[in-house]
LUMFI-588636 format. One record per residue (C-alpha): x, y, z. Coordinates in nm, 4 decimals. Layout:
BEGIN
((X; Y; Z));
...
//
This chain:
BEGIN
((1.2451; 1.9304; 0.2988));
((1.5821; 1.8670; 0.5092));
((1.8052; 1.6418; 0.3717));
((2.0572; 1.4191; 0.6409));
((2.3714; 1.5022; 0.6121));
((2.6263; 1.2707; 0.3707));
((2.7787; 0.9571; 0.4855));
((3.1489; 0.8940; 0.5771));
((3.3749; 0.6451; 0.5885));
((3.3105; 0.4374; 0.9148));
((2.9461; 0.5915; 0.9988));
((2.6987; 0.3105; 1.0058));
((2.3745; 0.1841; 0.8823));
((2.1522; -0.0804; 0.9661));
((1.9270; -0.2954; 0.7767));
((1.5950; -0.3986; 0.7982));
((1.2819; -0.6264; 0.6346));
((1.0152; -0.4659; 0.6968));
((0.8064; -0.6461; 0.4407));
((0.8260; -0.9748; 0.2443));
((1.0498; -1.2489; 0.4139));
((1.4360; -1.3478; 0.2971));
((1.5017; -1.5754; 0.0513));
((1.8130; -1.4311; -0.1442));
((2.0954; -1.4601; 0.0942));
((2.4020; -1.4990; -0.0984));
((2.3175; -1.1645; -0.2866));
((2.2742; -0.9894; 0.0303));
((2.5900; -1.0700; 0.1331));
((2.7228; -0.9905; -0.1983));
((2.5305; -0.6355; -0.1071));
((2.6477; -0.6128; 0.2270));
((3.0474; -0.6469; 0.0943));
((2.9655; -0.3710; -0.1549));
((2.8402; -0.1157; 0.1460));
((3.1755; -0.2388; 0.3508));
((3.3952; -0.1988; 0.0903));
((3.2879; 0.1888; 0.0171));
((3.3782; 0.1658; 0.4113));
((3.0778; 0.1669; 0.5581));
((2.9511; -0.0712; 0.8744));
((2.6077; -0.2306; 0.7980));
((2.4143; -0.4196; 1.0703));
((2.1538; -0.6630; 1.0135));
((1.8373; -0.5952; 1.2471));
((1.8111; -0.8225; 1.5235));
((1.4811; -1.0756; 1.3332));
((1.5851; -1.0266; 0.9587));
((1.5756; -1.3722; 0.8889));
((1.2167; -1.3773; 1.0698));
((0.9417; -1.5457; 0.8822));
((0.5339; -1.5493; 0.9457));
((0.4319; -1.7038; 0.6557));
((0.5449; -1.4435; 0.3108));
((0.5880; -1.1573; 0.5838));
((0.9426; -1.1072; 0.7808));
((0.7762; -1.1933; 1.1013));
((0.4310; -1.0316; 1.2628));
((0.3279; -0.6837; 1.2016));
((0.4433; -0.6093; 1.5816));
((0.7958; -0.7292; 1.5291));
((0.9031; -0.6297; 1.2114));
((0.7214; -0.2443; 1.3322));
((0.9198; -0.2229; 1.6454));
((1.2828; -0.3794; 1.4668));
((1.1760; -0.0452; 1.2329));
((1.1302; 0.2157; 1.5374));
((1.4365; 0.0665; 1.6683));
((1.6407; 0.0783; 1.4012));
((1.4930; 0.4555; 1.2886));
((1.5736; 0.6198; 1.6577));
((1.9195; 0.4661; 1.7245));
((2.0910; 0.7369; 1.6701));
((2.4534; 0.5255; 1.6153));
((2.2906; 0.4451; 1.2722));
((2.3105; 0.7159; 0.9588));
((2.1025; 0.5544; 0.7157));
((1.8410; 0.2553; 0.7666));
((1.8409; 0.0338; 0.4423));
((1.6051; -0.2078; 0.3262));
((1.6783; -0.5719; 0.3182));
((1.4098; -0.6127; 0.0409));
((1.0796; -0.5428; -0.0614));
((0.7853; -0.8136; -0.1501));
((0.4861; -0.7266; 0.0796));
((0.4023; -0.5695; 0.4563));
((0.5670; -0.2570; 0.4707));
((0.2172; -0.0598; 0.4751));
((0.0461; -0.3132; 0.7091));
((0.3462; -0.1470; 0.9657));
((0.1868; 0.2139; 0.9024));
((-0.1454; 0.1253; 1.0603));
((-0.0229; 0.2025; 1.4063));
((0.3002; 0.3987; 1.2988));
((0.3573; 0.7881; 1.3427));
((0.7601; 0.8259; 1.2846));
((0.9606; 0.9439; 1.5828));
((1.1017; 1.3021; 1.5973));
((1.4399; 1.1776; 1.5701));
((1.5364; 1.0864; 1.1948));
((1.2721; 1.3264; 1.0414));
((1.3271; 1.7077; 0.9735));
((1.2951; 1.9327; 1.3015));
((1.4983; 2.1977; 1.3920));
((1.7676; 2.4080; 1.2859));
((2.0530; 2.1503; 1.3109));
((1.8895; 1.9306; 0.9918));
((2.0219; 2.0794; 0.6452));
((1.7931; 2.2270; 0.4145));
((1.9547; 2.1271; 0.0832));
((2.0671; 1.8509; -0.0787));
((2.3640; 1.6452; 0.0163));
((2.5920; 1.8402; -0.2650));
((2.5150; 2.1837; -0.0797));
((2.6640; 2.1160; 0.2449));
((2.8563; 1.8339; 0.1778));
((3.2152; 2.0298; 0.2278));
((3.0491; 2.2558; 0.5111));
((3.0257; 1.9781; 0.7417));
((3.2773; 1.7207; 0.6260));
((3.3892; 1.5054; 0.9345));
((3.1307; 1.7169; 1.1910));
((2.9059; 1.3801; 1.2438));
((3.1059; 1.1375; 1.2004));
((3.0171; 0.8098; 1.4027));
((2.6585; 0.9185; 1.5230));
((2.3372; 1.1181; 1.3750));
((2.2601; 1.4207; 1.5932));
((1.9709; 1.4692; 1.8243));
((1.6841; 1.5004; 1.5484));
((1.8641; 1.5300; 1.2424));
((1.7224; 1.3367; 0.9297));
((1.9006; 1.0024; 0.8627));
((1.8759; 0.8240; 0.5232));
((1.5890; 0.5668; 0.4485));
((1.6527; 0.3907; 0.1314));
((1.4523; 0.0893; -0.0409));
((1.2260; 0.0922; -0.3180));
((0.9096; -0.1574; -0.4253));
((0.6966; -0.2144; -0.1616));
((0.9362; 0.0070; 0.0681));
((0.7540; 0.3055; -0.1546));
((0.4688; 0.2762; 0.1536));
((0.7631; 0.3628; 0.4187));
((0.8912; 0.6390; 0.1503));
((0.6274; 0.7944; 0.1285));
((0.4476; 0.8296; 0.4221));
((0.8467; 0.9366; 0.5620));
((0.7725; 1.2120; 0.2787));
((0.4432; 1.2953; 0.4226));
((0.6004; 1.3413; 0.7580));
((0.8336; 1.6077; 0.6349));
((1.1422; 1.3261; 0.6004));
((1.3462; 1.2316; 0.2728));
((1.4346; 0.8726; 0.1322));
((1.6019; 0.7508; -0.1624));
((1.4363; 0.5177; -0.3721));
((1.6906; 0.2980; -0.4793));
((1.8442; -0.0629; -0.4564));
((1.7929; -0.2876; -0.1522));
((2.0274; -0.5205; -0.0275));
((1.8674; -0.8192; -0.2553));
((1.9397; -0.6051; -0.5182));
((2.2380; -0.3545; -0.4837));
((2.5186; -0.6624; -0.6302));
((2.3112; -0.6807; -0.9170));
((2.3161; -0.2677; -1.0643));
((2.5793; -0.1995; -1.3046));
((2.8603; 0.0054; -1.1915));
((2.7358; 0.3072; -1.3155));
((2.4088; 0.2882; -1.0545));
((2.5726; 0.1576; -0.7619));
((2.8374; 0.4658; -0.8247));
((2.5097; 0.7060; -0.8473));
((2.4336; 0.6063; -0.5132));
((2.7274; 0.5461; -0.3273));
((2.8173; 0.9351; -0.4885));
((2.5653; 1.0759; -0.3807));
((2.5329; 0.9646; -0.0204));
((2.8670; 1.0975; -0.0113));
((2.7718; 1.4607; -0.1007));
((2.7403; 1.4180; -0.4679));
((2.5513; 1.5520; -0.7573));
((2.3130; 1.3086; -0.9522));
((2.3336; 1.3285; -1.3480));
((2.0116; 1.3389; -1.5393));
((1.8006; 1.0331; -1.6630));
((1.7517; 0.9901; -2.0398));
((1.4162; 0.8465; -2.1703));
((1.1668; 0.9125; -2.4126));
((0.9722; 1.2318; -2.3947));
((0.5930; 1.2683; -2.5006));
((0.6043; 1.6514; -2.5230));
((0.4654; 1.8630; -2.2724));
((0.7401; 2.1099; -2.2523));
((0.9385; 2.1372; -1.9060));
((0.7942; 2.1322; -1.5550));
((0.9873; 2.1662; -1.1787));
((0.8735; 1.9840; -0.9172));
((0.9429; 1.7902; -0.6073));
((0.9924; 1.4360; -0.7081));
((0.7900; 1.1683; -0.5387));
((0.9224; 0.7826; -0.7097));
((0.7740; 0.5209; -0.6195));
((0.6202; 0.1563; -0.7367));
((0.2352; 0.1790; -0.8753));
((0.0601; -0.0882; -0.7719));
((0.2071; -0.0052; -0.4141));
((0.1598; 0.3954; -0.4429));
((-0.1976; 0.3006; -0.6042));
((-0.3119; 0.1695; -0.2362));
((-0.2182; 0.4398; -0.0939));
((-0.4760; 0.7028; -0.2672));
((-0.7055; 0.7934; 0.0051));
((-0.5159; 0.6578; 0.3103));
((-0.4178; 0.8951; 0.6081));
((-0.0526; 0.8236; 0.5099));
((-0.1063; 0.9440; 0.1011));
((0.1009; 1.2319; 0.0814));
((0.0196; 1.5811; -0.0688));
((0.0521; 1.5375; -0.4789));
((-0.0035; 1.8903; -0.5802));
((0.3361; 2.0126; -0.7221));
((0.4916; 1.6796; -0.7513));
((0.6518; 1.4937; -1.0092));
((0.5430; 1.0891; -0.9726));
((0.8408; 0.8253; -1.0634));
((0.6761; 0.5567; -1.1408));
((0.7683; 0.1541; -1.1860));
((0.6292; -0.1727; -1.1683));
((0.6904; -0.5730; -1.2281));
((0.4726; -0.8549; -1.2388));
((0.1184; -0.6765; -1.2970));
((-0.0060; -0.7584; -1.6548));
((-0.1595; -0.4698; -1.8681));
((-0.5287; -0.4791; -1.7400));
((-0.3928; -0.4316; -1.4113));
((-0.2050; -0.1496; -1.4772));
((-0.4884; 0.0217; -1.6071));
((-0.7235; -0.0765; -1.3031));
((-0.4428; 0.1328; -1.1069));
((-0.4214; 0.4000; -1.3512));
((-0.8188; 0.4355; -1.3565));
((-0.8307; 0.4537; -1.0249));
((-0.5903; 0.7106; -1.0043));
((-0.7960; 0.9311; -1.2701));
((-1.1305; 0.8971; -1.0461));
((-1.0046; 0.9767; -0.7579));
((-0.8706; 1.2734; -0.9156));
((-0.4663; 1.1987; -0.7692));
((-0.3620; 1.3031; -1.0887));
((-0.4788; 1.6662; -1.0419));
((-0.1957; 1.9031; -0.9600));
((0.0421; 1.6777; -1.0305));
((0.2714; 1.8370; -1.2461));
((0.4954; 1.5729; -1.4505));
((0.5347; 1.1824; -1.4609));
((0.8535; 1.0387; -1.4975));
((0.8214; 0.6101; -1.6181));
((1.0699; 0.3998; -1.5439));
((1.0902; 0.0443; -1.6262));
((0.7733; -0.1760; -1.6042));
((0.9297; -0.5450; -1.6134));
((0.6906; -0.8509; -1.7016));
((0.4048; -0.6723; -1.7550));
((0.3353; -0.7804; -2.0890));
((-0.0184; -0.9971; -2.1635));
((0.0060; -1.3571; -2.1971));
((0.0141; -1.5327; -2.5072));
((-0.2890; -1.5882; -2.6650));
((-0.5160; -1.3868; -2.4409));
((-0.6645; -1.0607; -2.5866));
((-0.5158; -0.7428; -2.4250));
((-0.3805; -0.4009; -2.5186));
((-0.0049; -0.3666; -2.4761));
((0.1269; -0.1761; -2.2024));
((0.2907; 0.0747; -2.4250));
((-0.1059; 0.1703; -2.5105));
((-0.2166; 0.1205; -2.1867));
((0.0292; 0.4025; -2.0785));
((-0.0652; 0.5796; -2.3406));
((-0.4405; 0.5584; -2.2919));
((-0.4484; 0.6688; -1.9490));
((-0.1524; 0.9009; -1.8901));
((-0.1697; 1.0536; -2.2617));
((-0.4655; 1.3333; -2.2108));
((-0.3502; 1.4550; -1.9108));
((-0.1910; 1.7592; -2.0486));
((0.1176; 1.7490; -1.8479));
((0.5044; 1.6439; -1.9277));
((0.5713; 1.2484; -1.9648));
((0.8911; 1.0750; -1.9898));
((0.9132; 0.7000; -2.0104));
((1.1761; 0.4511; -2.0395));
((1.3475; 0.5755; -1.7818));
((1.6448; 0.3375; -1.6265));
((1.4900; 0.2677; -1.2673));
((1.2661; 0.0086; -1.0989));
((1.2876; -0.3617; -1.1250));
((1.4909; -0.6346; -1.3233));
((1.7402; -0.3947; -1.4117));
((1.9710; -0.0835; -1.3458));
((1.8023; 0.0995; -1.1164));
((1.9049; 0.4615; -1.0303));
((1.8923; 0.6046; -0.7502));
((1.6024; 0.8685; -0.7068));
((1.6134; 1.0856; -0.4112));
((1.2508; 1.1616; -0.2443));
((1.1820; 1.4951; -0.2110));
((1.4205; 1.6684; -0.4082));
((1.3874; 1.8963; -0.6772));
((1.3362; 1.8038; -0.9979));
((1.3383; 1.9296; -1.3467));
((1.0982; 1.7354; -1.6342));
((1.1596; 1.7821; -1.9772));
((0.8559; 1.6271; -2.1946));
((1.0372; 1.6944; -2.5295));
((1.3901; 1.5798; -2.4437));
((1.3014; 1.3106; -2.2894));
((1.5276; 1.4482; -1.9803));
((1.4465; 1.4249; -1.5885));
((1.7079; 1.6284; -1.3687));
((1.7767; 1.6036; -0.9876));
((1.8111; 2.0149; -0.9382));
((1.8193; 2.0058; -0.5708));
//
């Protein structure tokens, strides 16, 4: 994988909607202040306030404002506006351009901490010809994440701009550090046992991941470890995903799961249902391999920034998951 390299003070970004359509505006703009203030300039994509009914305008628009916004090469990093639903309808017809995702020798090879003093102030203004640039979003921006992962290209799962104004400190430090060239520290949960496992890490949000299985744009699962979150889908559901992931055999090779936080998911009152602590259990229990859950990303809550693609240590009996590389 070849990381872009980090961000400095005046280098710009642009942001896009690629799925559901904008509601939130004052906490965007909250959002957008917070990316200004670290000193970066953040444009909003010409149509982000575009609407066809819950999408951010048609599949044609909001796929060319993200080919547009992914080949300018005046823009570091393309963020995501938010997430709701439509990002995956765009990867019908999609293949991503050369420049943005990993080819030749000028992209870096290591994570942003390796380099970051190498080639402080070298870039400063534009991306060069073909280097990586950062793609950041999470929820239903785990379609664009991952199929960017498939294509050899590394995002950051992390807060959009409905979101960023809401982390605590600590998470909105995590990622502004980081982009900057810093190290991530490790994620505390619980641990299931399974000892320790290294992997590349591959987060992303279930129900959204779960469509993916069997799609040209499903990346390669062998060796990873999944980071996985969800909101909104009730315990049967879950396990619908989570079945479908066992019979399709995704779950083979993989090497580790890392849980974050899965937010109003519990049953309704009154109607029969396992809880989703045994649902998890039930399907992700007998797979032999390391689990940690409770971990402090996804939705309706602090969620930390987890970098697609890097290396990753998971440790099943502390409970621990690591960014190594």
């Amino acid at each position: 994988m070849a990381f872009p390299y980090p961000l400095q003070a005046g280098d710009r970004l642009i942001a896009i909607t690629p799925s559901g359509t904008l509601r939130e505006t004052e906490v965007l703009h909250q959002s957008l202040d917070l990316w200004r203030n670290q000193g970066y300039r953040v444009d909003l994509a010409a149509g982000y306030g575009d609407r066809w009914g819950y999408l951010a305008g048609r599949d044609d628009q909001r796929r060319q404002q993200l080919a547009a916004a992914w080949t300018d090469c005046t823009y570091r990093g393309v963020v995501g506006v938010r997430g709701g639903w439509g990002a995956a309808r765009l990867l019908e017809q999609w293949h991503w351009p050369e420049a943005g995702v990993a080819t030749g020798a000028s992209s870096p090879s290591a994570s942003p901490s390796a380099f970051s003093g190498a080639f402080s102030g070298a870039f400063s203004g534009v991306s060069p010809a073909g280097s990586p640039r950062w793609l950041l979003g999470f929820s239903d921006m785990t379609a664009l994440l991952w199929s960017l992962y498939r294509a050899g290209g590394v995002g950051l799962h992390g807060p959009v701009l409905t979101t960023l104004a809401q982390e605590p400190q600590w998470s909105q430090d995590r990622l502004f550090g980081y982009l900057r060239g810093g190290d991530l520290d490790p994620l505390r949960g619980e641990g299931w046992g399974g000892g320790t496992v290294r992997g590349r890490l591959l987060p992303g949000n279930l129900t959204v991941a779960t469509r993916l299985l069997g799609t040209p744009v499903q990346p390669d699962l062998t060796g990873v470890i999944l980071a996985l979150e969800d909101v909104g889908e009730v315990p049967y559901r879950l396990d619908r995903d989570l079945t479908q992931w066992r019979m399709t055999g995704a779950f083979n090779g993989v090497r580790g799961i890392a849980l974050g936080r899965f937010s109003r998911c519990d049953p309704p009152p009154g109607v029969p249902s396992l809880t989703l602590a045994e649902v998890l259990h039930d399907r992700l229990g007998d797979l032999g391999i390391p689990i940690v859950s409770g971990l402090p990303f996804g939705h309706d809550g602090a969620n930390a920034l987890l970098p697609v693609g890097s290396m990753a240590v998971l440790d099943g009996d502390e409970g621990n998951l690591a960014i190594v590389a």
